[in-house]
MIFIPA-127744 format. One line per field, with one value per residue: residue number from 0; residue in one letter; x, y, z of N, C-alpha, C in turn. Coordinates in steps of 0.02 Angstrom, whole numbers, plus 50000, padded with zeros to 5 digits. Last residue first. Example, Ala and Ser with C-alpha at 12.3 -4.5 7.8 and 13.67 -1.06 7.14 Angstrom:
BEGIN
n = (1,0)
res = (s,a)
n_c1 = (50642,50660)
n_c2 = (49888,49716)
n_c3 = (50354,50390)
ca_c1 = (50684,50615)
ca_c2 = (49947,49775)
ca_c3 = (50357,50390)
c_c1 = (50645,50660)
c_c2 = (50002,49835)
c_c3 = (50394,50390)
end
This chain:
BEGIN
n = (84,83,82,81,80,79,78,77,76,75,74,73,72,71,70,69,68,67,66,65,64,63,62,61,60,59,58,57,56,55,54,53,52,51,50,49,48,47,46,45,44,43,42,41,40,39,38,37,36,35,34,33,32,31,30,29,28,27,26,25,24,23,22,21,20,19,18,17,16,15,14,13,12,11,10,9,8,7,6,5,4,3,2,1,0)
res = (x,x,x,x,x,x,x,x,x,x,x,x,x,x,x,x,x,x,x,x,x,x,x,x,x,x,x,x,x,x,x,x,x,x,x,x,x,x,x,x,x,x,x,x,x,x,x,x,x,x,x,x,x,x,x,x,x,x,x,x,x,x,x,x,x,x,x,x,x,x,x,x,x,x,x,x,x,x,x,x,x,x,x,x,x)
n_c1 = (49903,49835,49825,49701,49623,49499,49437,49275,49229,49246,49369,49505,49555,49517,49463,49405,49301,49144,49007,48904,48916,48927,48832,48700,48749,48768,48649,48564,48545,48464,48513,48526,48411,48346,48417,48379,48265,48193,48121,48099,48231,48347,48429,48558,48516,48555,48691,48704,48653,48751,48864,48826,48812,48929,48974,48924,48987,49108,49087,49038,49153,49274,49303,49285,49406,49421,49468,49572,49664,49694,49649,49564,49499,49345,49217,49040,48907,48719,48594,48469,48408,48377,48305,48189,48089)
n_c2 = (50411,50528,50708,50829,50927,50877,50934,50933,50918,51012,50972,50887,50894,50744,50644,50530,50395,50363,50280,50238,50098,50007,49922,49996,50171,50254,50303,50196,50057,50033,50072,50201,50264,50200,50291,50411,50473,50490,50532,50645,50752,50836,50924,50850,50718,50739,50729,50606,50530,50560,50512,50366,50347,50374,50256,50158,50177,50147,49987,49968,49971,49918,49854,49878,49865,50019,50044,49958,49992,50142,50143,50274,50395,50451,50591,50591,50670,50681,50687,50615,50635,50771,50934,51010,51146)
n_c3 = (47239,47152,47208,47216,47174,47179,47324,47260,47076,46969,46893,46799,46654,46560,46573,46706,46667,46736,46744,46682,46658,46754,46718,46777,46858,46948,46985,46987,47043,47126,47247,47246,47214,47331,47443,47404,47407,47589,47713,47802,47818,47850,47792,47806,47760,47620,47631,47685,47566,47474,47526,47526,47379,47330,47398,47330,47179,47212,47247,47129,47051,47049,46943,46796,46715,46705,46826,46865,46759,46793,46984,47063,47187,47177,47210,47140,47141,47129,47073,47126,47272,47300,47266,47356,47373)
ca_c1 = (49984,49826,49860,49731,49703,49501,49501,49317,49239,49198,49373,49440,49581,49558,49503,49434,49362,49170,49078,48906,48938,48959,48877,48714,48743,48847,48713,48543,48601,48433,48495,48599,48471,48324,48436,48435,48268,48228,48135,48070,48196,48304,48362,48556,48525,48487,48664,48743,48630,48680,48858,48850,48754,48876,49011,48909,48890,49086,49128,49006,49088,49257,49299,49214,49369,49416,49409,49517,49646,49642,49722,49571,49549,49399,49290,49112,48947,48791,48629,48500,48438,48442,48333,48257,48097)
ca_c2 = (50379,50486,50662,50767,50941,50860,50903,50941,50903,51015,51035,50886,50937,50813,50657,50603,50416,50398,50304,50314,50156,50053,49884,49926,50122,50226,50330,50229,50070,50011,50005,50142,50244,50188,50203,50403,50424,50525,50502,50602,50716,50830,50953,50926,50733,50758,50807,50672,50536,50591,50566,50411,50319,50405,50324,50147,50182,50203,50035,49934,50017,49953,49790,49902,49823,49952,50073,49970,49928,50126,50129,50213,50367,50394,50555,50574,50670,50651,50762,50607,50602,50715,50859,50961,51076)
ca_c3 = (47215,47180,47156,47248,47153,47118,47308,47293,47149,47003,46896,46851,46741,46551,46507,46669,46666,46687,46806,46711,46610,46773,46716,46784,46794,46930,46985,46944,47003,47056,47241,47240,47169,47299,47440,47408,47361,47529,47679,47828,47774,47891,47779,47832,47830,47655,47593,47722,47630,47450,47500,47563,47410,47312,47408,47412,47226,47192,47288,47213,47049,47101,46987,46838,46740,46636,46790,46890,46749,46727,46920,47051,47148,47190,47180,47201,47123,47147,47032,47038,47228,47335,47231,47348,47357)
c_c1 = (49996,49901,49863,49766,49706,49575,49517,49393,49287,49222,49315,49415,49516,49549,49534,49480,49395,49265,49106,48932,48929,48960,48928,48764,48732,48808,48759,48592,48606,48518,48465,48586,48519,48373,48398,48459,48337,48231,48127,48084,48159,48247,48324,48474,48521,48497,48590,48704,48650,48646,48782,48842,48773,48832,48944,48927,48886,49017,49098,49034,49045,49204,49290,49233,49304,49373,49391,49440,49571,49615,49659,49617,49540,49440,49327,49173,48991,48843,48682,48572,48484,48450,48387,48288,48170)
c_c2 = (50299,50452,50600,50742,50874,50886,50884,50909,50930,50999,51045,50938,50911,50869,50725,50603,50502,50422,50329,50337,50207,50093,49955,49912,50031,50165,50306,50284,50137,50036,49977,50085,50229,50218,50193,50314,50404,50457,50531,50555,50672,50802,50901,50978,50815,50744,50816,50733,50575,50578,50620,50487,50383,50407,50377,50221,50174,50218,50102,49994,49991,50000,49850,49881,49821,49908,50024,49997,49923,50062,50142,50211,50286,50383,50497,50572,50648,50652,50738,50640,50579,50675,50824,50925,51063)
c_c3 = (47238,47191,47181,47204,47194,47103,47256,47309,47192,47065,46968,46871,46758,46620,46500,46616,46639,46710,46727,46734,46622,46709,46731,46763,46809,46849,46937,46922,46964,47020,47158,47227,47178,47231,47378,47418,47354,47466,47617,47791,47797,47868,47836,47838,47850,47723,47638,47697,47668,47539,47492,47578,47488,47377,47385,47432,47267,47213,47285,47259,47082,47092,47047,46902,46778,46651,46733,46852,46801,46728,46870,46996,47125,47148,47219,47168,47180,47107,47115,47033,47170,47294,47259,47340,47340)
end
């Protein structure tokens, strides 16, 4: 068995005034949303719960309190050496 849903992770760059503002957590959950569909594509799913937490918000939060600002080396995601500019 295979959890697609819950256990996403993305990176985007964004300024702090971005993050502050939430004005790209549409953005962030469409990426998620992305993400989690590519994973199960590889299994081949007759259907997954992957539109069903972008669409309730269940990633990124209703007002984005689940996007979270790094406070210190990124470490998990891929490319997390990118420097935004």
């Amino acid at each position: 068995m295979r959890v697609i849903g819950p256990d996403r992770h993305v990176c985007l760059c964004l300024t702090e005034e971005e993050f502050e503002s939430g004005s790209r957590v549409a953005e962030i959950n469409a990426l998620v949303l992305a993400d989690c569909d590519e994973q199960a594509e590889k299994y081949d799913f007759a259907w997954t719960e992957c539109q069903m937490w972008h669409d309730e918000k269940l990633w990124v939060g209703e007002n984005g309190e689940l996007v979270v600002w790094p406070t210190d080396h990124v470490i998990n995601p891929p490319g997390s050496q990118l420097e935004c500019w």
